[in-house]
C-alpha positions as CSV (number, residue, x, y, z in Angstrom):
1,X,0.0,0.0,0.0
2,X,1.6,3.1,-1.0
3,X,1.3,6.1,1.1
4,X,2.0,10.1,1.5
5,X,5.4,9.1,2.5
6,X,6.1,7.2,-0.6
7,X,5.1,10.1,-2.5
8,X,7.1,12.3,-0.9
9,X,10.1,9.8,-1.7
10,X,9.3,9.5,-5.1
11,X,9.1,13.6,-5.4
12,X,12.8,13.9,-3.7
13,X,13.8,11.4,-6.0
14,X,12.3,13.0,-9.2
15,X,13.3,16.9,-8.2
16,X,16.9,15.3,-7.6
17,X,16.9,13.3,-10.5
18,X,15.6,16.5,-12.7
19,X,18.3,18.8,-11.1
20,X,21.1,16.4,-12.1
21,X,19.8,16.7,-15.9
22,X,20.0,20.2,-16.0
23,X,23.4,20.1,-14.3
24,X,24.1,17.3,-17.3
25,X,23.3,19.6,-19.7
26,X,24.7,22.5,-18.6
27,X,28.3,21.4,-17.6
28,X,28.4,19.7,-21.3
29,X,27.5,23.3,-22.6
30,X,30.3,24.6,-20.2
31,X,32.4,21.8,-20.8
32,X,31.8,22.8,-24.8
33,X,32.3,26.3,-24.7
34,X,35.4,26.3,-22.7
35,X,37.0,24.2,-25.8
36,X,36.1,26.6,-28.7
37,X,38.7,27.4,-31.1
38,X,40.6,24.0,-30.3
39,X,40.5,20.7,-31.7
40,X,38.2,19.3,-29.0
41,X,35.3,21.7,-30.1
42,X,35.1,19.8,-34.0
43,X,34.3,16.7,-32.7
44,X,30.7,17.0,-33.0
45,X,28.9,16.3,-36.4
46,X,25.6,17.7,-35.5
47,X,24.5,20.5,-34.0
48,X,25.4,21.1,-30.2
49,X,21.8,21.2,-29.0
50,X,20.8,18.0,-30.2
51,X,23.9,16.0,-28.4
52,X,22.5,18.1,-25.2
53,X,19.3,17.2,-25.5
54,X,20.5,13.5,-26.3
55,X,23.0,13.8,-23.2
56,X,19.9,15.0,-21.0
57,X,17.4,12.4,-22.0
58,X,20.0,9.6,-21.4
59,X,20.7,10.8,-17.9
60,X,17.0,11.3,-16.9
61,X,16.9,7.7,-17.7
62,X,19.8,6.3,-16.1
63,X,19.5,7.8,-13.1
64,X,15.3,6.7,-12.6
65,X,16.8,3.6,-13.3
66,X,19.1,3.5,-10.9
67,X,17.5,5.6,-8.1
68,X,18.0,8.0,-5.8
69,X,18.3,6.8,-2.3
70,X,19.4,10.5,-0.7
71,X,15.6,10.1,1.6
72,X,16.7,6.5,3.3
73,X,16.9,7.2,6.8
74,X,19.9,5.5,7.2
75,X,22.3,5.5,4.5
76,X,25.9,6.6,4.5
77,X,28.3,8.7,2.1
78,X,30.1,5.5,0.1
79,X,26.6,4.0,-0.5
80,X,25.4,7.6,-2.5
81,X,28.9,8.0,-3.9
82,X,27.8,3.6,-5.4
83,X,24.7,4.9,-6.6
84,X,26.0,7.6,-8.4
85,X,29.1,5.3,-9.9
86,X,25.9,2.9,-11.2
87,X,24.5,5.6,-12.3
88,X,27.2,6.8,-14.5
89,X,28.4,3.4,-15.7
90,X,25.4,2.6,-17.1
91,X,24.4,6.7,-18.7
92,X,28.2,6.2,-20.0
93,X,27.4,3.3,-21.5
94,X,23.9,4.2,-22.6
95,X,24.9,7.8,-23.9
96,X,27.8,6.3,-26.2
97,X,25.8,3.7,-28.1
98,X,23.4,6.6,-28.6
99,X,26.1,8.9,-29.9
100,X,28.3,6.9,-31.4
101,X,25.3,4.9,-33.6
102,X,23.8,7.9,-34.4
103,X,27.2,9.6,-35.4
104,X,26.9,12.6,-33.3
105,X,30.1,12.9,-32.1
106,X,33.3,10.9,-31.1
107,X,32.4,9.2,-27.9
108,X,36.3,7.6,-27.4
109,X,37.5,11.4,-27.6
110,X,39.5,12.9,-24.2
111,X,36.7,15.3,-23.9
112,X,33.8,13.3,-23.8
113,X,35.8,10.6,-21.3
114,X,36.8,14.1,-19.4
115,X,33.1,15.1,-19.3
116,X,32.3,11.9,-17.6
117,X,35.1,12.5,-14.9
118,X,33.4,16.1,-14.3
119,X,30.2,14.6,-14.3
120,X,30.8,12.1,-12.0
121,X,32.5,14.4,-9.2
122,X,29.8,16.9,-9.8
123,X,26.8,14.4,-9.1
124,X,28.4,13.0,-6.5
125,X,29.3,16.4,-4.5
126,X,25.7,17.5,-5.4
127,X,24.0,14.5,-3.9
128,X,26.2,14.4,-0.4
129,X,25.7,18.0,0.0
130,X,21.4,17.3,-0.6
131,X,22.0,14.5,1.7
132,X,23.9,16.9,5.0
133,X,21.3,19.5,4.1
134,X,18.3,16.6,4.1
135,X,20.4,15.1,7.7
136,X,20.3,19.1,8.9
137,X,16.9,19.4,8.6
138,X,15.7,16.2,10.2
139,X,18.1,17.1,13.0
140,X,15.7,20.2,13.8
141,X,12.8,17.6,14.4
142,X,11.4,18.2,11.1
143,X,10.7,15.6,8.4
144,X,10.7,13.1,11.5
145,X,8.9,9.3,11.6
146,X,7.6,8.3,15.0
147,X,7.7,5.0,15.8
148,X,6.3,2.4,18.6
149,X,7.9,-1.0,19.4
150,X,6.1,-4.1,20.4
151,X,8.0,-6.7,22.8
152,X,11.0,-6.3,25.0
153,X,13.2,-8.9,23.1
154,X,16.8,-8.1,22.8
155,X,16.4,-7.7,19.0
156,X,13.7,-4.7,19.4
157,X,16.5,-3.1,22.2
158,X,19.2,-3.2,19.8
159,X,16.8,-1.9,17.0
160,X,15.8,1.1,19.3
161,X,19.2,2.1,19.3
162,X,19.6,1.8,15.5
163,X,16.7,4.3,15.5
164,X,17.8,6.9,17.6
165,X,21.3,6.8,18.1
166,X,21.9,8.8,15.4
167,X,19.8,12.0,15.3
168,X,19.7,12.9,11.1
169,X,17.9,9.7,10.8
170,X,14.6,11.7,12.4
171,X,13.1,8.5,14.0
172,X,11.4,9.6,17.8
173,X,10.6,6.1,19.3
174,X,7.0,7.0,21.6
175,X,7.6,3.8,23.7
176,X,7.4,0.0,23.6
177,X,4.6,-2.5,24.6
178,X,4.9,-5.6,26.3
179,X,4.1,-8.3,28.7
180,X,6.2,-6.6,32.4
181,X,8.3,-3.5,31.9
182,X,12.3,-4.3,30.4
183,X,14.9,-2.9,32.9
184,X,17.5,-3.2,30.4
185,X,15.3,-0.3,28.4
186,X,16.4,3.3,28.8
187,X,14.0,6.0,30.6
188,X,14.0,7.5,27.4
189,X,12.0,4.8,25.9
190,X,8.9,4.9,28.0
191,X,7.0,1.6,28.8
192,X,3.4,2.0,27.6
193,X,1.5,-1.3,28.5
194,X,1.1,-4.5,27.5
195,X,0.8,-5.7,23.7
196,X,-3.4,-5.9,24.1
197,X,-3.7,-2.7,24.7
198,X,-1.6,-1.5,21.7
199,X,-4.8,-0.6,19.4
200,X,-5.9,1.8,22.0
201,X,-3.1,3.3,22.6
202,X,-2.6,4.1,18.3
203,X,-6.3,5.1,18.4
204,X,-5.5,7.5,20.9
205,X,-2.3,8.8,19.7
206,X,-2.6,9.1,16.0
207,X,1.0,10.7,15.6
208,X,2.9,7.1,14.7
209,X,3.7,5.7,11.6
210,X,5.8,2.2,12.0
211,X,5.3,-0.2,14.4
212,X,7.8,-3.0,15.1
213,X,6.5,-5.9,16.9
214,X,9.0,-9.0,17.9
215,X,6.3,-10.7,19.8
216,X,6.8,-15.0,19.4
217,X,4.6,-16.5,17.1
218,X,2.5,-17.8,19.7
219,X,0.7,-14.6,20.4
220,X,-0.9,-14.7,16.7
221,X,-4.0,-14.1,18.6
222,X,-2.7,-10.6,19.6
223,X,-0.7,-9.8,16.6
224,X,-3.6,-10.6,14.5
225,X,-5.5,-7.6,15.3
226,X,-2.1,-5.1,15.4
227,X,-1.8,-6.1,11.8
228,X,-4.9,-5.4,10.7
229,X,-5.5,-1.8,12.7
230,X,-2.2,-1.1,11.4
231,X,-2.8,-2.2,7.4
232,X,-6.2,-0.1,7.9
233,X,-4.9,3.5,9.7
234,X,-1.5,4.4,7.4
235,X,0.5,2.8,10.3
236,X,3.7,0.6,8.4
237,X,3.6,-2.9,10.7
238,X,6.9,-4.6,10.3
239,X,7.7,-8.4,12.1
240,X,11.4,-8.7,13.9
241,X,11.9,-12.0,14.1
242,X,13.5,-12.9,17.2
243,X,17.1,-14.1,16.5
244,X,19.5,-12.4,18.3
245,X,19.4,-15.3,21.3
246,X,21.7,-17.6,18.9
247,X,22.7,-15.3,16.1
248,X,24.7,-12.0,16.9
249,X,25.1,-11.1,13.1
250,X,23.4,-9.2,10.2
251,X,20.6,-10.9,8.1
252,X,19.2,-10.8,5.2
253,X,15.5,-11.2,3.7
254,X,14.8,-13.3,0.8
255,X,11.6,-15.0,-0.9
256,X,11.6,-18.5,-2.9
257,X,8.2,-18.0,-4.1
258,X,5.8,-17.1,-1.1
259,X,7.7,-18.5,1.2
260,X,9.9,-15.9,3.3
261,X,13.5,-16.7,4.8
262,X,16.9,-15.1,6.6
263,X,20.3,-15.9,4.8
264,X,23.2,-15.3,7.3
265,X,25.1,-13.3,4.0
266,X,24.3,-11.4,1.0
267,X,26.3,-13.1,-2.0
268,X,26.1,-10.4,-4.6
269,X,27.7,-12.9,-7.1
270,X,25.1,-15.5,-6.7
271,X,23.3,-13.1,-8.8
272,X,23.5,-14.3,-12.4
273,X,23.5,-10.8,-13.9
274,X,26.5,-9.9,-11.8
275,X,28.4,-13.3,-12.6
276,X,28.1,-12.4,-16.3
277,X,29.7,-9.0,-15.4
278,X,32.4,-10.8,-13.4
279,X,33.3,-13.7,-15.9
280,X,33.0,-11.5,-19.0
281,X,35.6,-8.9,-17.6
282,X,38.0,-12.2,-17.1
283,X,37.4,-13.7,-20.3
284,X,38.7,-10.1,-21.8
285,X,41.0,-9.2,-19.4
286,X,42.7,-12.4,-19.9
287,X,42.4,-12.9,-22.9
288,X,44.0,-9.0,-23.8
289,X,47.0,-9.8,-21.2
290,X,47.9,-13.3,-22.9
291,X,47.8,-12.3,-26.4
292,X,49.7,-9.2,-26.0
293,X,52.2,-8.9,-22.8
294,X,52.0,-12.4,-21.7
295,X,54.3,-14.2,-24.6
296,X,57.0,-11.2,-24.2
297,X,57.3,-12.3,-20.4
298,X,57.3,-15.6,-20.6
299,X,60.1,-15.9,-22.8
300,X,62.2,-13.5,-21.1
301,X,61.2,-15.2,-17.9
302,X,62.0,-18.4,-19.8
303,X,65.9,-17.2,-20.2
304,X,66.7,-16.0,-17.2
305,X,65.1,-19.4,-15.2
306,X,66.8,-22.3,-17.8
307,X,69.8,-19.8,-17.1
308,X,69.8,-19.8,-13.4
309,X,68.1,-23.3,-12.5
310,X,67.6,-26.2,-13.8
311,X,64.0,-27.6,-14.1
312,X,60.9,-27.0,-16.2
313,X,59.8,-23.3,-16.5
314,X,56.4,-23.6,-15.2
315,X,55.0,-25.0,-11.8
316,X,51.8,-26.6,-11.2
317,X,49.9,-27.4,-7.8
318,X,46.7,-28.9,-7.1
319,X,44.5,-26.2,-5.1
320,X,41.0,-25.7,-4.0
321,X,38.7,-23.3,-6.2
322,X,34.9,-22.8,-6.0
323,X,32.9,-25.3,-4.1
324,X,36.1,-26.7,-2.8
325,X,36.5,-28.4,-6.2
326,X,40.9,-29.2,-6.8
327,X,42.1,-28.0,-10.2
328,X,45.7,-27.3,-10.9
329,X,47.1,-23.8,-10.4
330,X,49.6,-22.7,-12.7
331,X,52.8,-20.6,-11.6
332,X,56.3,-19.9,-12.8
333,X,58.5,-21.6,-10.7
334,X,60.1,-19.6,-8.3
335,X,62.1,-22.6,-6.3
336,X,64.6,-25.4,-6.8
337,X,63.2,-28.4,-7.9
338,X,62.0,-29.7,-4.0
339,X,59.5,-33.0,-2.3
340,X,58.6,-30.6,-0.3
341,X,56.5,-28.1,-2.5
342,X,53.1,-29.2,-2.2
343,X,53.4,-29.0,1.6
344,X,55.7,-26.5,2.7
345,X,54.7,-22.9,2.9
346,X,57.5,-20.6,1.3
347,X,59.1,-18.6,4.1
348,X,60.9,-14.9,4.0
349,X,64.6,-16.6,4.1
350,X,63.5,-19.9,2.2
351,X,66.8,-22.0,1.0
352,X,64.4,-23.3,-1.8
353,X,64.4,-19.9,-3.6
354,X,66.8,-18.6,-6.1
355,X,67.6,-14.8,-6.4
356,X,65.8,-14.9,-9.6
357,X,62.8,-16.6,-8.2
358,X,62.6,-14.1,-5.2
359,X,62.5,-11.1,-7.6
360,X,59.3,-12.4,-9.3
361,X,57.9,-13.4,-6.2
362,X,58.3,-9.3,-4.9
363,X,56.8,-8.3,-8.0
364,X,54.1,-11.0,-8.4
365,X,55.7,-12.0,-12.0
366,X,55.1,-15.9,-10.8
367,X,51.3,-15.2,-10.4
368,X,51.0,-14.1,-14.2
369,X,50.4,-18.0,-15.7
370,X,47.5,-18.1,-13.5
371,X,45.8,-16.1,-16.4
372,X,45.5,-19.3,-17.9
373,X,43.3,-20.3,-15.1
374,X,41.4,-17.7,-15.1
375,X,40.9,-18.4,-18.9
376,X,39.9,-21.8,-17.9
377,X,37.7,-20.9,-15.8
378,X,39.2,-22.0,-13.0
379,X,39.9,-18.6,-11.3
380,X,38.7,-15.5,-11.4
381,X,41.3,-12.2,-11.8
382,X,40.6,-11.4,-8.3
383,X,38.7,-13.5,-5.5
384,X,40.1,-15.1,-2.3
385,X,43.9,-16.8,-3.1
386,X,43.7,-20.5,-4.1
387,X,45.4,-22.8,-0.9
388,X,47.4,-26.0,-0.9
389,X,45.1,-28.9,-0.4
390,X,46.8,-29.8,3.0
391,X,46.2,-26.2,4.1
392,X,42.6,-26.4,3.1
393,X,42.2,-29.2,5.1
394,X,44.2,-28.3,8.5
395,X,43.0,-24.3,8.4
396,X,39.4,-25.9,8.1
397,X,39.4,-27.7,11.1
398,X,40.8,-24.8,13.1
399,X,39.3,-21.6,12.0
400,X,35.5,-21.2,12.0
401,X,34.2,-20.4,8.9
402,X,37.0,-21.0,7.0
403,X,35.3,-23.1,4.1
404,X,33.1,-19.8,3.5
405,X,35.8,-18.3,1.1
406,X,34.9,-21.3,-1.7
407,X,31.4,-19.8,-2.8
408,X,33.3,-18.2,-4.9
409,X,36.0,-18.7,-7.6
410,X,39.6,-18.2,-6.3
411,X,41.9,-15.4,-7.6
412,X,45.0,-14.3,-8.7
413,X,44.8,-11.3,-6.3
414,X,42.3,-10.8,-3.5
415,X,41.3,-7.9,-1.1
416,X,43.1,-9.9,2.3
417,X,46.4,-9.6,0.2
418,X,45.9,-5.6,-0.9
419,X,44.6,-5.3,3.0
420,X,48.0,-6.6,4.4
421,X,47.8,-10.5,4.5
422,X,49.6,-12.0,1.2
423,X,52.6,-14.1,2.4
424,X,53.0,-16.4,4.8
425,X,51.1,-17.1,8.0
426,X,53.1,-17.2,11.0
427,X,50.3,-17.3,13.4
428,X,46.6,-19.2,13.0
429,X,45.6,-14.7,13.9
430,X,47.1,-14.4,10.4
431,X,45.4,-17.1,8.8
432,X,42.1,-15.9,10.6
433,X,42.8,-12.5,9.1
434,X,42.7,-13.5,5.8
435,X,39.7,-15.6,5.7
436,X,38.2,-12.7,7.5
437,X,38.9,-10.2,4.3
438,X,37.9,-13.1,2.4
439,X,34.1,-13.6,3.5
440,X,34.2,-9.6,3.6
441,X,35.1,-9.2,-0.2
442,X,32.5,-12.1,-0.7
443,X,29.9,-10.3,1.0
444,X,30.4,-6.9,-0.4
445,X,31.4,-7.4,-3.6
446,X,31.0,-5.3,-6.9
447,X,32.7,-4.2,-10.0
448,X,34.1,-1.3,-8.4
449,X,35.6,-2.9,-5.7
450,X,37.5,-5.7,-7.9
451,X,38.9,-2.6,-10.1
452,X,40.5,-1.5,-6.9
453,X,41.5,-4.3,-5.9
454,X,43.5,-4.5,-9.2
455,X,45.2,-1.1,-9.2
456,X,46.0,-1.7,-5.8
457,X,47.6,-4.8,-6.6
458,X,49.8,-2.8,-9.2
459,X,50.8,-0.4,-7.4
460,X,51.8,-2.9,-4.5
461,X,54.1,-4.6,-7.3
462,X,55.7,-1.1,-8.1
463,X,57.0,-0.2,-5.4
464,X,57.1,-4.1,-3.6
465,X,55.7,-5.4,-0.6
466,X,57.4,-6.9,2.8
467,X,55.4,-9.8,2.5
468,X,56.0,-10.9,-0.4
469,X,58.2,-13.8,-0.5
């Protein structure tokens, strides 16, 4: 049921997304007028105002698209600063085929990528500086959402304090309902009665507009009625089921058909739209790095390694991948021929390396074959780092949660490496560490991220890393 306060949102979100298509088209007349008499300003072949009015329409529709999420109660700076990244990746992408198929101008030119750049810094200034104005005025006690809570439980206590313990969110909780008064409640947080007499107590108070209730199922006979008062008088009724007793962690809701149900993580790559994304970039990007850099380096690296030890040029190691499944992990081979490689973690003074081999272990040279994986579909070009089997199988026994990184496909770099843990693991804290980053990066990935991920990797290889050995 849609009320005045989903109209409100959807006007904030349609005077926002209007005043970000003015502020398209008017920094690409800037943008254009700013380059006259240069080489930059003949790169349109039509006139100026229809490539505005093309740039305008595309952005209107990328950003309803996307959406604006600047009205959420509770949302922070890096998840507007996503919103607007989705929203110019796909107004980038919809604004060149437009352009480029129609022959309107030269989408690949530096000024149209260095319009984009502006753009994206503009937008995303514009929308945090809406979004401290929006937290200002909420802060004042207007634009504020009163709510009442129903049951005691320890989830509703923790959700009181999500509510109110930051101010811009403009929630006022009027109290909370249940069978004896909570002492764990503050003072602030009133106790009004028990949950029968919860319809009188909205009659008589018309000023709320959710209602939380965490009450066990058992009391259907008393939620019953809540619903249905609340479905009826504008008041949003929302159920908190009561987990926190055995699980202390974030949830998330999902429906398989009509049936409702809590998963303990959001996997953003069990979406099939954003595996596509994921195994298309790896496809290309390994495809572009073998055919052009890759045979250059491995003959050099071919050279110097028959040069300074004997053995084949190339190692291979049975690992674990996705759903724990073993495929062979290709490496250049960084060590002396040893029985010991398949068990043995490589340590910071390890006799097994040569000088050679510890140079392309510093600057991740080794790693590169592992393209071929990637190509194989073995690996992805970054995901948690592939282990030994005999690690797999001791770390899994001793670290909770350890098996959790396998969901998804390993990778030749991985956010616990760019976050400090690549090397070797001294301590089982180390090891924790890393499969800590690991379920992180599972749980919050995106394009984005994996693009940093990358550069940070480079840069790591430019100028070395300690841990790297």
């Amino acid at each position: 049921m849609k009320t005045k306060y989903d109209s409100y949102n959807d006007w904030v979100s349609f005077f926002v997304t209007c005043c970000e298509t003015l502020l398209a088209g008017g920094l690409f007349y800037l943008f254009f007028e700013l380059v006259k008499d240069t080489a930059w300003h003949k790169i349109l072949d039509v006139p100026p105002y229809q490539v505005l009015l093309t740039i305008m329409l595309c952005y209107f529709i990328s950003s309803r698209q996307i959406g604006v999420i600047l009205y959420k109660r509770k949302i922070y700076t890096y998840q507007i600063v996503t919103r607007v990244f989705k929203t110019m990746v796909m107004f980038a992408i919809l604004s060149g085929v437009v352009l480029e198929v129609g022959n309107f101008m030269d989408v690949w030119s530096y000024f149209y990528l260095s319009y984009l750049g502006i753009l994206f810094f503009c937008i995303g200034n514009f929308r945090i500086i809406l979004r401290r104005i929006l937290k200002k005025y909420r802060e004042k006690g207007r634009n504020v959402r009163y709510v009442v809570l129903v049951g005691s439980a320890d989830n509703n206590l923790e959700l009181y304090h999500e509510l109110t313990d930051q101010t811009w969110a403009g929630y006022r909780v009027n109290g909370y309902f249940d069978f004896q008064p909570n002492p764990n409640f503050p003072k602030e947080c009133p106790y009004l009665g028990t949950p029968t007499e919860v319809i009188n107590y909205l009659e008589k108070n018309g000023r709320n507009h959710y209602l939380f209730c965490c009450l066990p199922s058992k009391e259907h006979d008393i939620i019953r009625p809540i619903i249905d008062y609340c479905e009826n008088h504008l008041v949003h009724f929302y159920s908190v089921p009561n987990i926190r007793t055995y699980l202390h962690r974030r949830m998330y809701f999902n429906m398989l058909g009509s049936v409702p149900y809590l998963s303990l993580r959001e996997d953003p790559l069990d979406q099939i739209s954003n595996q596509i994304l994921k195994r298309t970039f790896d496809i290309v990007f390994s495809l572009l790095f073998l055919c052009t850099l890759f045979p250059f380096i491995l003959i050099i690296v071919t050279i110097i390694t028959k040069l300074t030890m004997p053995g084949p040029v190339f190692f291979k190691q049975k690992r674990n991948g996705l759903n724990d499944k073993e495929f062979y992990c290709y490496k250049f081979r960084s060590m002396k021929v040893n029985a010991q490689a398949d068990t043995l973690q490589a340590t910071k003074d390890d006799p097994r390396k040569t000088r050679w081999g510890n140079i392309m272990r510093k600057t991740n040279i080794d790693e590169l074959p592992q393209f071929i994986n990637v190509l194989k579909g073995d690996m992805s070009i970054v995901g948690p780092r592939p282990h030994m089997l005999k690690h797999t199988e001791e770390y899994s026994k001793l670290i909770n949660k350890y098996m959790v990184r396998h969901f998804v496909k390993p990778g030749i770099t991985g956010w616990s490496q760019v976050t400090g843990y690549r090397g070797e693991t001294k301590e089982l804290k180390d090891m924790e560490g890393r499969v800590r980053g690991d379920i992180w990066y599972i749980e919050h990935w995106s394009f984005g991220l994996d693009l940093f991920i990358i550069y940070k990797t480079v840069a790591n290889a430019l100028h070395g890393e300690k841990n790297a050995y």
